[in-house]
Structures are given as structure tokens and as C-alpha cells.
C-alpha positions as CSV (number, residue, x, y, z in Angstrom):
1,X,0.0,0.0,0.0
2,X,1.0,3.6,-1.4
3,X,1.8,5.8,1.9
4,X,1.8,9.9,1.8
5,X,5.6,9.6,2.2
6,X,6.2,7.6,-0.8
7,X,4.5,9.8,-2.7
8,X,6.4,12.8,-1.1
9,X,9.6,10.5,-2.1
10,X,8.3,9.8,-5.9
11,X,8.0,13.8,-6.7
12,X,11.7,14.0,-5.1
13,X,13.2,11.8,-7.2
14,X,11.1,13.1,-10.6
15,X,11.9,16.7,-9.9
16,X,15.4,15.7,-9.5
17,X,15.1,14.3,-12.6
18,X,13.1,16.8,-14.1
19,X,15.9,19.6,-13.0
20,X,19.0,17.4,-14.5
21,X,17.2,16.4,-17.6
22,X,16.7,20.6,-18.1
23,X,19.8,21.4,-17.4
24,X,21.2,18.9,-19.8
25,X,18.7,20.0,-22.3
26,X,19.9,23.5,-21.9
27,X,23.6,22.5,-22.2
28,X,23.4,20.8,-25.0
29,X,21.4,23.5,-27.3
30,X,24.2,25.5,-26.1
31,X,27.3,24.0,-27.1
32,X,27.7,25.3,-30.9
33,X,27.3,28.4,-30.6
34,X,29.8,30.7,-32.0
35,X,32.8,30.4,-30.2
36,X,33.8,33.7,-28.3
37,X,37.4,35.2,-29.1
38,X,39.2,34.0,-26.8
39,X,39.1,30.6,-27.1
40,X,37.7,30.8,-31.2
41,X,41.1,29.4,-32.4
42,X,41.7,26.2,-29.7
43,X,40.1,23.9,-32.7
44,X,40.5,24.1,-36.2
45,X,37.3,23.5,-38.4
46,X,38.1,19.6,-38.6
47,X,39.4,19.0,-34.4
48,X,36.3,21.3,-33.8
49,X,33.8,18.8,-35.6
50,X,35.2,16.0,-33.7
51,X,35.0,18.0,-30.4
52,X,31.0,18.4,-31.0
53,X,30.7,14.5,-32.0
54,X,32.3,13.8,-28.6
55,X,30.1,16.5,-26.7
56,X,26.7,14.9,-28.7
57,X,27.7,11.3,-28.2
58,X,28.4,12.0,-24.3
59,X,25.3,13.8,-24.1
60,X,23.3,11.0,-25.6
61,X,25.0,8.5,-23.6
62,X,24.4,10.5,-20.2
63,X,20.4,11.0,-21.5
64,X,20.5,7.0,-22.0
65,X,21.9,6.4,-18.6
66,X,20.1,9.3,-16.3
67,X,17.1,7.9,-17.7
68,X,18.1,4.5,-17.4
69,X,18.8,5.1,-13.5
70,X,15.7,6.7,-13.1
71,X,13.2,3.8,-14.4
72,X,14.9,1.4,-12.4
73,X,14.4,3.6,-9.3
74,X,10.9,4.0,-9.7
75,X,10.5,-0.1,-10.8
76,X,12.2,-0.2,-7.0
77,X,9.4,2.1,-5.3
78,X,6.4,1.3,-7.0
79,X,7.0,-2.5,-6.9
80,X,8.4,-2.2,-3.5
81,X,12.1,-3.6,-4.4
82,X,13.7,-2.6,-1.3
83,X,11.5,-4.3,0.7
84,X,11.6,-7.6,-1.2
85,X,16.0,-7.1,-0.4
86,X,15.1,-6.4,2.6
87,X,13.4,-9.7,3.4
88,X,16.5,-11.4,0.9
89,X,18.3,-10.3,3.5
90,X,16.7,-11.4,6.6
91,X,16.4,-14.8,5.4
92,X,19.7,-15.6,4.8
93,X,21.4,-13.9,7.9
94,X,20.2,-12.6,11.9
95,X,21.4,-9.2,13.9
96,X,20.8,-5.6,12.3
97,X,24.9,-5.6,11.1
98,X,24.6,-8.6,8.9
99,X,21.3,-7.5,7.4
100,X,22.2,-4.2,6.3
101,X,25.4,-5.6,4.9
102,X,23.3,-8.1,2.9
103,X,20.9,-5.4,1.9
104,X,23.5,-2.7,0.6
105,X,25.7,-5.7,-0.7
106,X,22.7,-7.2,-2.8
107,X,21.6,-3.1,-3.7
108,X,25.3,-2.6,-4.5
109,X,26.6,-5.4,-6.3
110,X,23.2,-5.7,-8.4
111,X,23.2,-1.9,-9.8
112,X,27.3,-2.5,-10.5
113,X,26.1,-5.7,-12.8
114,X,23.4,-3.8,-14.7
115,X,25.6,-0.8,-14.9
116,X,28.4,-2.5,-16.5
117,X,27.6,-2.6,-20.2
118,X,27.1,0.9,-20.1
119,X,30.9,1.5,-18.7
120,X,32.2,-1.1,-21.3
121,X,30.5,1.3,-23.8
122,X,31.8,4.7,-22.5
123,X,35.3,3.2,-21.8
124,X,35.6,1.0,-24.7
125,X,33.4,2.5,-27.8
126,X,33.2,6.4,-26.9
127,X,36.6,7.0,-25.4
128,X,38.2,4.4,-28.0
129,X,36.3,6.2,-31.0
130,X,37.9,9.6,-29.8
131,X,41.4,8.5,-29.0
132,X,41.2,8.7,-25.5
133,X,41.0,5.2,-24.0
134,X,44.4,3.5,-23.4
135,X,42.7,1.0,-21.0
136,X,42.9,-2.7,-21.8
137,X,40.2,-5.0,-21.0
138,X,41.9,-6.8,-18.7
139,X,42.9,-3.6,-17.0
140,X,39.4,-2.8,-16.6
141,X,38.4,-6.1,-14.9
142,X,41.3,-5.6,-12.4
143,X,40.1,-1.9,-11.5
144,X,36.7,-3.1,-11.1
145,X,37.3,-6.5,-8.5
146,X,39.7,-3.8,-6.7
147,X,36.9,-1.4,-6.6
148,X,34.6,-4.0,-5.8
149,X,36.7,-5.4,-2.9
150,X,37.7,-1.8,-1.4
151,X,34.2,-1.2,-0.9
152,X,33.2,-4.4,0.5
153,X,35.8,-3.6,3.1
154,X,35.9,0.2,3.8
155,X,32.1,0.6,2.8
156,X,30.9,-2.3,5.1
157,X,33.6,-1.5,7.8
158,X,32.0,2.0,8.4
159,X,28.6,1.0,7.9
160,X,29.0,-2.0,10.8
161,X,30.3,0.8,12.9
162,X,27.8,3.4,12.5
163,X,24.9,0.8,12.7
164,X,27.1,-0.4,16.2
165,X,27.3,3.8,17.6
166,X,23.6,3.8,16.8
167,X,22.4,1.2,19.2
168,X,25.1,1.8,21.6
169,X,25.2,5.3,21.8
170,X,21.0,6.2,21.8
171,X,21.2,10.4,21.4
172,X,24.4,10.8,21.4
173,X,24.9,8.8,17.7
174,X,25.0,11.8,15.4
175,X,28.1,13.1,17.6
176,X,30.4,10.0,17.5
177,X,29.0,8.9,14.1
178,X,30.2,12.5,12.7
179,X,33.2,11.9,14.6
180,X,34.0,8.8,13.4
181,X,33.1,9.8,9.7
182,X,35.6,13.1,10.3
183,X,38.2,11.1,11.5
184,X,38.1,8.9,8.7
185,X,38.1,11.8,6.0
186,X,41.2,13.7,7.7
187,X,43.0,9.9,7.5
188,X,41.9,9.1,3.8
189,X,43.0,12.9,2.6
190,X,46.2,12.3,4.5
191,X,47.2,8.6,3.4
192,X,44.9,8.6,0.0
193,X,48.3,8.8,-2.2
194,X,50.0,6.2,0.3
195,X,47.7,3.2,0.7
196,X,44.7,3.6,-2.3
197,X,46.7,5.0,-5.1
198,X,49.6,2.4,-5.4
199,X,46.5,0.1,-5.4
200,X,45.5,1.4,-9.0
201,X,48.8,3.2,-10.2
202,X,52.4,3.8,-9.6
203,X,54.1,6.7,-8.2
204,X,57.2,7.4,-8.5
205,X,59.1,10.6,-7.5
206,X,60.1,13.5,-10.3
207,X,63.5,12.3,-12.1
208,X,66.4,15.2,-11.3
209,X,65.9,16.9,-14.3
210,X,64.8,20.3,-16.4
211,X,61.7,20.1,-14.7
212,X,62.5,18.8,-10.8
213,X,65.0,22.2,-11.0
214,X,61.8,24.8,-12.4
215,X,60.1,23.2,-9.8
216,X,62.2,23.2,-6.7
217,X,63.2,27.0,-7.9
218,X,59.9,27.9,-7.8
219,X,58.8,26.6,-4.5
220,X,61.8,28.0,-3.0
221,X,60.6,31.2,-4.8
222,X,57.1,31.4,-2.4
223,X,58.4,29.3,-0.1
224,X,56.5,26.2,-0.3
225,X,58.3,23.8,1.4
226,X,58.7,20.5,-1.4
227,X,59.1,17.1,-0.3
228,X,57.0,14.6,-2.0
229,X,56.9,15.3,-6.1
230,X,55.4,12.4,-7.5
231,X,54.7,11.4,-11.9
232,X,51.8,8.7,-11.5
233,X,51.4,6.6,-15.0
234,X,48.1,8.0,-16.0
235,X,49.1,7.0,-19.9
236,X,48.2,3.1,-18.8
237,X,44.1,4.4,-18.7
238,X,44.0,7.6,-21.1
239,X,45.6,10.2,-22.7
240,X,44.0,13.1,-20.8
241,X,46.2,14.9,-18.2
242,X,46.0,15.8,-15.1
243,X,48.0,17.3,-12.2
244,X,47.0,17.6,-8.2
245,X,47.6,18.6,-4.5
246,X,47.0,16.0,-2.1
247,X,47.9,15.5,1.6
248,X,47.9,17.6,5.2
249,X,51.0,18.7,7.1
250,X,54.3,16.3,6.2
251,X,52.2,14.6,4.1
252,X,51.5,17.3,1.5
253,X,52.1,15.7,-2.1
254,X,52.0,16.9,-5.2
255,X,51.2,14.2,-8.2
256,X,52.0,14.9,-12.1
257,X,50.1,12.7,-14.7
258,X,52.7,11.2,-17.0
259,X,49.8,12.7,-20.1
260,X,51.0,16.3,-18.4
261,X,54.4,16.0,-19.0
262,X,54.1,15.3,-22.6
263,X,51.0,17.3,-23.0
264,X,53.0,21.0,-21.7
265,X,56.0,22.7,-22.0
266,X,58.5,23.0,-18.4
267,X,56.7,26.4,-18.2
268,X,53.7,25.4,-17.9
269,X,54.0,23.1,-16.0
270,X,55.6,25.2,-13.6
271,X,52.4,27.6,-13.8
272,X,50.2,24.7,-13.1
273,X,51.4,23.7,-10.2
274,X,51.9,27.5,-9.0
275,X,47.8,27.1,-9.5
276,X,47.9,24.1,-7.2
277,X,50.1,25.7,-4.4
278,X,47.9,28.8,-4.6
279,X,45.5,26.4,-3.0
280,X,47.5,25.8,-0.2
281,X,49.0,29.2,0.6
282,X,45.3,30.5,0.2
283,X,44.4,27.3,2.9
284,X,41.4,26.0,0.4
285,X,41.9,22.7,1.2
286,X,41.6,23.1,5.1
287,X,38.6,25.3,4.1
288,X,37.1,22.9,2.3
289,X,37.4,20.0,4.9
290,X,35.9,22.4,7.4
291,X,32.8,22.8,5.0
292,X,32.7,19.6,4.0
293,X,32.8,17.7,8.3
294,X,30.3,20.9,8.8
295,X,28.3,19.6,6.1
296,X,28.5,15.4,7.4
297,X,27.5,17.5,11.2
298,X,24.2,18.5,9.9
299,X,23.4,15.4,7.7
300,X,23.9,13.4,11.2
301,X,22.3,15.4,13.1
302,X,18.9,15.5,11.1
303,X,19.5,11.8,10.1
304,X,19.9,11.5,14.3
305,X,16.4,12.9,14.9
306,X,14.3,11.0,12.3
307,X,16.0,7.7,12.9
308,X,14.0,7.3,16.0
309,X,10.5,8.6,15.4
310,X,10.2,7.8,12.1
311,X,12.2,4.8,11.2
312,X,8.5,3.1,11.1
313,X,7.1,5.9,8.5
314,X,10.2,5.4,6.5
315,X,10.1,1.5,6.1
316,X,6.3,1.7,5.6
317,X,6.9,3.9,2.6
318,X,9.2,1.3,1.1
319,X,6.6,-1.5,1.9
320,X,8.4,-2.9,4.8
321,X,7.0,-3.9,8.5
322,X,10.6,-4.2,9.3
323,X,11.5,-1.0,10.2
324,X,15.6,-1.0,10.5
325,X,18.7,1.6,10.5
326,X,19.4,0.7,6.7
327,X,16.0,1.3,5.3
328,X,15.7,4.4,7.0
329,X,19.2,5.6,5.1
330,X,17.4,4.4,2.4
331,X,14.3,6.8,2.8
332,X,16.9,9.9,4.8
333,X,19.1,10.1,1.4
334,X,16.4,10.5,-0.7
335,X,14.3,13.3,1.8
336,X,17.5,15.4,2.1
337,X,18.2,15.6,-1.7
338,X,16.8,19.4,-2.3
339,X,19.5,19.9,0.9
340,X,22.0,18.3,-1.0
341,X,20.9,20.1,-4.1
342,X,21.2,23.8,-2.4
343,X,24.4,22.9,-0.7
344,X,26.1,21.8,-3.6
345,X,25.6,24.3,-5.3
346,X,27.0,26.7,-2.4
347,X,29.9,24.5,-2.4
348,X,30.5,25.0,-6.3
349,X,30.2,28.5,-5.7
350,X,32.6,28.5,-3.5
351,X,35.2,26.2,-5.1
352,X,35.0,28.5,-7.8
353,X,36.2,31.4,-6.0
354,X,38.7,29.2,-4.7
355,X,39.7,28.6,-8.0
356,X,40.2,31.5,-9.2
357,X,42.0,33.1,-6.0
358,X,44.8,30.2,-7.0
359,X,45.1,31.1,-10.6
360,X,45.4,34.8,-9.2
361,X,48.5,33.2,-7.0
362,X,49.3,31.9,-10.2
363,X,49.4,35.6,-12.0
364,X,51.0,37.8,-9.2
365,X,54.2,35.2,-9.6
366,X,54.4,36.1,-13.3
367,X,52.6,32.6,-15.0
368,X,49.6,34.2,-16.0
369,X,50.5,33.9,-20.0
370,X,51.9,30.0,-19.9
371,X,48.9,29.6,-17.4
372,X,46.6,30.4,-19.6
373,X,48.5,28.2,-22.6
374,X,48.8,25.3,-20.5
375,X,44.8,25.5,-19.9
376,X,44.3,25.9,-23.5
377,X,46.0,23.2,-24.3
378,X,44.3,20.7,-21.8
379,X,41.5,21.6,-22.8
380,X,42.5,21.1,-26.3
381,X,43.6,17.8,-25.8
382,X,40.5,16.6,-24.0
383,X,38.2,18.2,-26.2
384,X,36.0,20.0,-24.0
385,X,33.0,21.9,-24.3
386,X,34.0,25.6,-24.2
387,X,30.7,26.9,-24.2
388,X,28.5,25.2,-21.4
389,X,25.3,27.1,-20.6
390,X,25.7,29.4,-17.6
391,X,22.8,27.3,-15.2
392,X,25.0,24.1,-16.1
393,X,28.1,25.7,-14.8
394,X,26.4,27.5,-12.2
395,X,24.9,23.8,-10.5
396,X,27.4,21.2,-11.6
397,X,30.9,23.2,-12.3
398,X,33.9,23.2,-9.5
399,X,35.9,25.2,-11.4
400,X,35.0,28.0,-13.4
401,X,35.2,27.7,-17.5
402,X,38.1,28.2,-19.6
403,X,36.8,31.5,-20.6
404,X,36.0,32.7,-17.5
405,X,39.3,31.6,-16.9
406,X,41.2,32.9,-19.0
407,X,39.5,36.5,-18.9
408,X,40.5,36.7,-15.3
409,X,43.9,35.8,-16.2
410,X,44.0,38.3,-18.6
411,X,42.3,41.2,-16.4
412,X,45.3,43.9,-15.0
């Protein structure tokens, strides 16, 4: 039986839809349109053409997918699927730990089987087609039983504890379960490059060299204190390029894709990184952790006082008599999307200042012009939309556009 709150979680979930499908809509009448100055002579007429074939097919494929995701979400509510797990569940195991893992593992495992063709297609027809896929198949298998595995652990280790602070703890849960949750996000940003990278990739630190010395100059220059300068091989999955701050205190690291260093000139490079330790001297990345455990605070504070009172509500809307921690996650996730939704969007906001406060680091060292050619170039070499409509940017962008980019850059 229908309940009011499943009907309050149905028009959720389709105005969620509703708002990504229009802002897709909107993006995608907006991608060939004239090309302003700036950035009007990145593509020649031929690299152009082939830059709006990738931007269509990945718009088509995301249309396929979003809409995909959506129909088996509703087939979930309407035929009460959770529930049906949920009782999966409780038949093959006893105690509230082993039946939530059962449930998310089955949920999990299930939506990572159906969802597989369609990352065989991205990786291996759209990324292939447009030169960008260097993964092998076998590669592919190994990254996902690693994924797979790494979730199975970390994912089920914090979700036995949380479920173990909740009936241990009574009122006090949404304090030691945002504690533990912070904990483990100020240990994963510390020791991400040391235990879950090597897992994927190898590091290895920057040969003495051209580039090492630019480097080391320049962080000597503004004093940034440079330790750990890592190349990871990026080339073994694709040829785009990428470069990135990582790490708190002594374990501050800096990581250059190999595709970088064959993509930009020393130069450039130079000015890229500049970008990235204009992060750190301007503190965004403490910033940002403080927004982000601020952020986990409120979702376990209002997850804290709805577990209790309506935990009955919330597994009668998914057709359950079993109320239970794990359905009520369920129900919780979905009610606090428009939260999500506005706080994201602050958050973009946000990072977006913080971006350009680095690329002004960037500028008031003297690497605004190879800055601005080394961001031209990557997103040459990825071929990426430079005209995405403003309410796209404006919900879903961290960073601001090229153009936007490049005009601050450019400003005296």
C-alpha cells in the first residue's frame, strides 16, 4: 500500500530528474554556438567537428543512462524492491549488522552488474572512438574486483560501525558517528596517495631533471616547502592529463600525470602547479574540509532525529514492517536531496572562488600567459566543451570555464 511519504519521495526523485534532464537540455542547445574570441582558435574546423561528435555522443550516452537510472528507481518504489531485499536479507542472515550488509551488498553489487555494459560502452566504444581510452580490458576487470573489494571492506567497515554507535550510543549517535566519519576523512586525505593510489597506479618521485630544478626554484621562490613530487602513470588508462595537490601537514604531495608531461612545455607546468600551491598558501583545502565535516554534522544530526520517530514511517513507505537503520538511510538520502541540491551548489560556488584566487596566485608570480596556454592546451587535448550554458556551470561546475578563466587571467 502507497503511503503519503512515498508519494512525497516519488515527486523528489522526478523533480530531480526533471531539473538534470533541463539542465542537460539546456547545455546541449548551447554547445555550438559561435565560439567567443578567446578561445575561437583552440580547434581548427576539422578538431572542432570532432569535439561536438564527442560532446553529442556523451550527451546522448548521459540522457541514455540518467534515464536508465531513473526507471529502475521508480520499478524499485512502485514495486516495493527494497523491501523484497530487505526480506532477501533477513532470510539468509540474523542481527541488524549482517542484514544491512546483505541489503546494501545485494543493492550494490546488483546496480554494479546492470551498470556494467554501459561503462564497457563509455570506456571502450566512446573513449576508444575519440582516441582517448588506453585501457585494456583486462585492466578494466582488475580496477573493477579492486573497486569491488575496497568497498566491500571500507564501505561495510563503516557501515558496521555506524549501525554499532547507533544502538550503543542512543542520542548521542549523530556526535560520535560525525566523529568517526571526520576522522576517517582527515585519515583518507592524508594517506589517500599512500595506501589507495599504489592500489590502482604507480608513483614514482620526479627524475632530477629540467623540470625537478623549475620546480624546486619555484617553491623556494614562495616558499613552499617541497618534499613529495610524484609522476603517476596516467598513460596506462587515457591520454588526458592531469595534475594535483593532495595530503595535510608532512604529508603534503603533489602528483603529475605522465599525459601532463608530454601534454606542456616546463613552463607550464611550472604555472600549473603554481595554480595548485595557490591552493594551499590561500588554505582551500583546510577550508574545504571544514565545510565539507560541517556539512556530514548536519546530515547526522537530522539523520539522528528521524531515525528514532520515524524509522516506522520510513520502512512503511518502502513497503516494509521491518522497520531497520538501513531502510531508513534508504528513505533519509532521498528526503535530504533538495539539501543536498542547495548545498552543492554553495559548495560550487565556493570552489570556484577558490579557484580563481589560486590562478590569481598563479598571475601575481608572473605565469599568467603559460597559465593560460597550458589550460588551452588541456582543454584542447580533451576536447571539452567551451561553451557550457551558464545554469550548467552554475549547478554542476567546481571550477569556473576556460573562458572565464582565461579573462580573469587576462584582467590587469
Amino acid at each position: 500500500m502507497y503511503t503519503s511519504l512515498f508519494f512525497v519521495i516519488i515527486a523528489i526523485l522526478v523533480l530531480d530528474f526533471a531539473l538534470e534532464t533541463i539542465l542537460d537540455y539546456l547545455n546541449g542547445k548551447n554547445a555550438s554556438v559561435t565560439l567567443p574570441d578567446e578561445v575561437k582558435d583552440l580547434y581548427d574546423a576539422e578538431k572542432y567537428k570532432k569535439q561536438q561528435e564527442y560532446f553529442v555522443a556523451n550527451e546522448k550516452f548521459g540522457l541514455v543512462t540518467g534515464l536508465f537510472g531513473f526507471v529502475v528507481m521508480m520499478l524499485m518504489f512502485f514495486l516495493f524492491g527494497f523491501a523484497f531485499v530487505d526480506n532477501l536479507a533477513r532470510s539468509w542472515v540474523e542481527g541488524s549488522i549482517l542484514v544491512a550488509l546483505v541489503f546494501f551488498g545485494i543493492l550494490y553489487y546488483a546496480n554494479e552488474i546492470i551498470s556494467m555494459p554501459f561503462s564497457l560502452y563509455k570506456t571502450f566504444v566512446i573513449e576508444e572512438k575519440f582516441g582517448f581510452n588506453k585501457m585494456t580490458k583486462g585492466l578494466f576487470a582488475m580496477d573493477t574486483l579492486k573497486g569491488w573489494l575496497m568497498t566491500a571492506i571500507l564501505g561495510g567497515g563503516l557501515l558496521s560501525l555506524l549501525i554499532l554507535i547507533y544502538e550503543w550510543a542512543g542520542d548521542s549517535f549523530w556526535i560520535l558517528g560525525w566523529a568517526l566519519v571526520a576522522f576517517i576523512s582527515i585519515f583518507m586525505m592524508m594517506f589517500y596517495s599512500n595506501l589507495i593510489v599504489p592500489l590502482f597506479n604507480k608513483q614514482t618521485p620526479l627524475e632530477e631533471g629540467e623540470l625537478r630544478t623549475a620546480i624546486e626554484a619555484f617553491c623556494q621562490k614562495v616558499g613552499y616547502r617541497l618534499s613529495n613530487l610524484y609522476v603517476i602513470d596516467g598513460s596506462k588508462r587515457t591520454t588526458k592529463a592531469n595534475a594535483y595537490f593532495t595530503g595535510l601537514g608532512t604529508k603534503k604531495r603533489i602528483v603529475l600525470y605522465d599525459t601532463l608531461m608530454s601534454t606542456l612545455t616546463t613552463e607550464e607546468i611550472v604555472a600549473v602547479l603554481a595554480h595548485e600551491i595557490g591552493h594551499y598558501k590561500r588554505k582551500h583545502t583546510k577550508k574545504m574540509l571544514m565545510i565539507s565535516l560541517l556539512n556530514t554534522a548536519v546530515i547526522f544530526y537530522l539523520l539522528s532525529l528521524v531515525l528514532g520517530a520515524y524509522s516506522q514511517p520510513f520502512a512503511e513507505a518502502l513497503g516494509s514492517d521491518n522497520h531497520s537503520f538501513h531502510l531508513s538511510l534508504i528513505v533519509f538520502g532521498i528526503l535530504y536531496t533538495p539539501i543536498s541540491t542547495l548545498l552543492s551548489v554553495g559548495i560550487n560556488v565556493f570552489s570556484r572562488k577558490n579557484e580563481y584566487e589560486a590562478d590569481n596566485f598563479a598571475k601575481e608570480q608572473g605565469l599568467a600567459e603559460p597559465l593560460i596556454s597550458a589550460l588551452r592546451k588541456l582543454s584542447e587535448s580533451t576536447l571539452s566543451n567551451l561553451t557550457p550554458h551558464p545554469a550548467y556551470v552554475f549547478f554542476h561546475y567546481s571550477h569556473p570555464t576556460l573562458l572565464q578563466r582565461i579573462r580573469n587571467l587576462k584582467k590587469s
